[in-house]
C-alpha positions as CSV (number, residue, x, y, z in Angstrom):
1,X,-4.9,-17.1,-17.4
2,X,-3.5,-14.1,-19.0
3,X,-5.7,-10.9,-19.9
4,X,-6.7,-12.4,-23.5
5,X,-7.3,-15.5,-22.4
6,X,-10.0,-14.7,-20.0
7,X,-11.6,-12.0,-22.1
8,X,-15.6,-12.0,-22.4
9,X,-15.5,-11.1,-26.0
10,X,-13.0,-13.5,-27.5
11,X,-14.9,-16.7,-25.7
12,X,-17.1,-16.8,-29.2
13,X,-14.0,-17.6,-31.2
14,X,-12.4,-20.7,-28.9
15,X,-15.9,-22.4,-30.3
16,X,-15.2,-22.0,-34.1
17,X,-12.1,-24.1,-33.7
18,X,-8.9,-23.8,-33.5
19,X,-7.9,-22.7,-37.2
20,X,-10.3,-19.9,-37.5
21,X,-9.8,-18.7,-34.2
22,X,-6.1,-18.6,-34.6
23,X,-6.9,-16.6,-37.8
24,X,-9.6,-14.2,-36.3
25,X,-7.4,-13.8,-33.0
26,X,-4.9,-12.6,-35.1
27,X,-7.3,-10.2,-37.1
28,X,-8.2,-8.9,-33.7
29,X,-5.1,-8.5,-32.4
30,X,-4.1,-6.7,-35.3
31,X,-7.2,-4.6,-35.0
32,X,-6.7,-4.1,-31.4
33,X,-2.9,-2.9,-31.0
34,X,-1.5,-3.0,-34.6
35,X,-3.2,-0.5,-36.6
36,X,-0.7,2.1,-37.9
37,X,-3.8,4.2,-38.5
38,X,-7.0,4.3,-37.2
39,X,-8.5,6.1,-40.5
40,X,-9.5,3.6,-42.4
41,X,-8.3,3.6,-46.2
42,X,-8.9,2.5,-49.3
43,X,-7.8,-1.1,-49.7
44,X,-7.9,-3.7,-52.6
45,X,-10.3,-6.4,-52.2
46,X,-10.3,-10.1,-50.8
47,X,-8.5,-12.3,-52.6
48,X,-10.9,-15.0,-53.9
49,X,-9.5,-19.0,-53.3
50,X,-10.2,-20.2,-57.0
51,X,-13.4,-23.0,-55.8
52,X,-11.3,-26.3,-56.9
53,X,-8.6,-26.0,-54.1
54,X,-11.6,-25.5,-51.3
55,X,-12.4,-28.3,-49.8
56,X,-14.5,-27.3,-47.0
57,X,-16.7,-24.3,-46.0
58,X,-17.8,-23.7,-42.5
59,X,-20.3,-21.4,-41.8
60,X,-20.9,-20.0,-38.3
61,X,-23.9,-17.9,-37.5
62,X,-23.7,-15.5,-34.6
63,X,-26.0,-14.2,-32.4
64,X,-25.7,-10.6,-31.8
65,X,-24.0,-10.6,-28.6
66,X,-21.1,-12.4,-31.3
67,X,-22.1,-15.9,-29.5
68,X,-22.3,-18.8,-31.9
69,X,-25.9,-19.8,-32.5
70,X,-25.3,-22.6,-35.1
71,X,-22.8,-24.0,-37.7
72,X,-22.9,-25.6,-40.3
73,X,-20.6,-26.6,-43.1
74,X,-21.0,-27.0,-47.1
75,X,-18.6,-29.7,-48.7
76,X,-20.3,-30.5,-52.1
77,X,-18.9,-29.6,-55.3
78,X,-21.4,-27.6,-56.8
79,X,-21.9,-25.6,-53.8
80,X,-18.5,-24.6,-53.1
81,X,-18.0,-23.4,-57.0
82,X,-21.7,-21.2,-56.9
83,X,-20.4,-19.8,-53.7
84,X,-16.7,-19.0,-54.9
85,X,-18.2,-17.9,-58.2
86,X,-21.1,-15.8,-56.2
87,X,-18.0,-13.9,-54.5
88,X,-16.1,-13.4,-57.3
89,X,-18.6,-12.5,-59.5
90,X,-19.1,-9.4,-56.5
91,X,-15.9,-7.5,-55.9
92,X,-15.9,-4.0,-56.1
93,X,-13.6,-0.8,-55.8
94,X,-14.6,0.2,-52.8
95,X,-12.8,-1.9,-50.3
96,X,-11.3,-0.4,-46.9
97,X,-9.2,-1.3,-44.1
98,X,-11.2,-2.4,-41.5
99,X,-10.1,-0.5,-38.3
100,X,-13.5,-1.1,-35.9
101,X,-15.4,-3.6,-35.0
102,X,-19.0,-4.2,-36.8
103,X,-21.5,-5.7,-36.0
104,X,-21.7,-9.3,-37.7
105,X,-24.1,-12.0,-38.2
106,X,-21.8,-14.6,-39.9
107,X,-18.6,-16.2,-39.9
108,X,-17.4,-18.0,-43.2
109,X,-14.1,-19.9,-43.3
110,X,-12.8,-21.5,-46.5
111,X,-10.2,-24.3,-46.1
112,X,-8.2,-26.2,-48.5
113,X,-6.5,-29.2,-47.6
114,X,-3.5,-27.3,-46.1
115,X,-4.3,-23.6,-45.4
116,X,-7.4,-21.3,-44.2
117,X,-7.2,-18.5,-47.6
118,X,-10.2,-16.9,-46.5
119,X,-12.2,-15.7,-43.7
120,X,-15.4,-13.8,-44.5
121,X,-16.9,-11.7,-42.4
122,X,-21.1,-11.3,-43.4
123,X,-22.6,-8.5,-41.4
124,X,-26.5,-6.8,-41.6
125,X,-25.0,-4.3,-44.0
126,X,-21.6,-4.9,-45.0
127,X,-19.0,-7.7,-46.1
128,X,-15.1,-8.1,-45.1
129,X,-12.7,-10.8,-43.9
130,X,-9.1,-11.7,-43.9
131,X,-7.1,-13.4,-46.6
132,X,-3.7,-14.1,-46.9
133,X,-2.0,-10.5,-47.5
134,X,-0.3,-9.5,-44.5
135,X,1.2,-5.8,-43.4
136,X,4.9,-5.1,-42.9
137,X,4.5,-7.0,-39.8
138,X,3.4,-9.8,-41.1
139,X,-0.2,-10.0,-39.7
140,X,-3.0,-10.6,-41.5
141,X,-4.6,-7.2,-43.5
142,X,-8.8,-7.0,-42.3
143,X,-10.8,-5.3,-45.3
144,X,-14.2,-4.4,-45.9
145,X,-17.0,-2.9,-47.7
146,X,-20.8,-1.9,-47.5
147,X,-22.7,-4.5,-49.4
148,X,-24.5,-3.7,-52.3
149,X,-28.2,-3.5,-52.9
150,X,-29.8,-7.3,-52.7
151,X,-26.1,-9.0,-52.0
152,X,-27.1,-9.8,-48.4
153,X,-29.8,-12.3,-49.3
154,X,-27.8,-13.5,-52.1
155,X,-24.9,-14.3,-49.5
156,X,-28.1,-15.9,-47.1
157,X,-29.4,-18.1,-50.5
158,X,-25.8,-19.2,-50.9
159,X,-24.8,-19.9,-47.3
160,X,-28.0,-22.1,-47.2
161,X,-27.1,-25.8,-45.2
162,X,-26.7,-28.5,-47.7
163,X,-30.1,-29.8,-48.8
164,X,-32.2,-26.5,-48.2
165,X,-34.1,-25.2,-50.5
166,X,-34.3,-21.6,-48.3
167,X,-31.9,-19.1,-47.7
168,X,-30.1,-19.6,-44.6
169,X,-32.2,-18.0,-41.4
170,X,-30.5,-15.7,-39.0
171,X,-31.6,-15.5,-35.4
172,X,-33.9,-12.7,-34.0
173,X,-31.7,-9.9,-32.4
């Protein structure tokens, strides 16, 4: 078992399954030993997948030791499109590289039938995730941003599991 492998902190993503966690492992990676700079800087924001080629999105909610605590995943329709539109209708200038690691509550992975264009990142106070620009290296840019007043429970009402009429319920620290 080499070094990365057998690290405490990266267990969490082997349980997400294999496409995110070959996504976030690369993120962290990237975090980890790629960073040119370790200021963060302005960046331009997540690129949205327009809602009709999503298929699928899974939802992970972590515990704050970064475990998984649940999962769940949203597949209908009209739920995909109020979500894509929710995070459309939200970006802002004030995107960064992310260069540390936050604290984070929820793991969001949208998948079409052949790719993985987004992963967001929710966290108690801010919002990032990786899409599909990459650095000069080719690996995957992380951005983020503090979230704006009221958009957390927006993203909780939103994230909801298919049939609930309340916004999704994180666990107790």
């Amino acid at each position: 078992m080499n070094r990365i492998e057998g690290s405490r902190s990266l267990r969490p993503l082997r349980a997400i399954g294999h496409a995110v966690s070959a996504a976030a492992l690369c993120g962290l990676v990237a975090l980890a030993t790629g960073c040119r700079s370790k200021t963060e800087v302005p960046a331009p924001g997540l690129s949205i997948p327009e809602a009709a080629a999503v298929q699928i999105v899974k939802v992970e909610i972590l515990g704050a030791d970064g475990a998984p605590r649940g999962r769940h995943q949203i597949d209908t329709r009209p739920r995909v499109e109020a979500l894509v539109a929710a995070l459309a209708g939200h970006q802002s200038d004030s995107w960064r590289t992310m260069v540390t690691r936050r604290p984070q509550e929820l793991s969001v992975s949208f998948e079409t039938t052949d790719s993985l264009p987004l992963i967001l990142l929710v966290g108690p106070d801010w919002l990032g995730g990786y899409d599909t620009a990459k650095d000069a290296d080719g690996r995957r840019v992380g951005r983020w941003r503090a979230l704006l007043p009221g958009e957390h429970d927006r993203l909780l009402s939103e994230l909801r599991e298919e049939g609930a009429d309340a916004p999704l319920r994180l666990p107790s620290p």
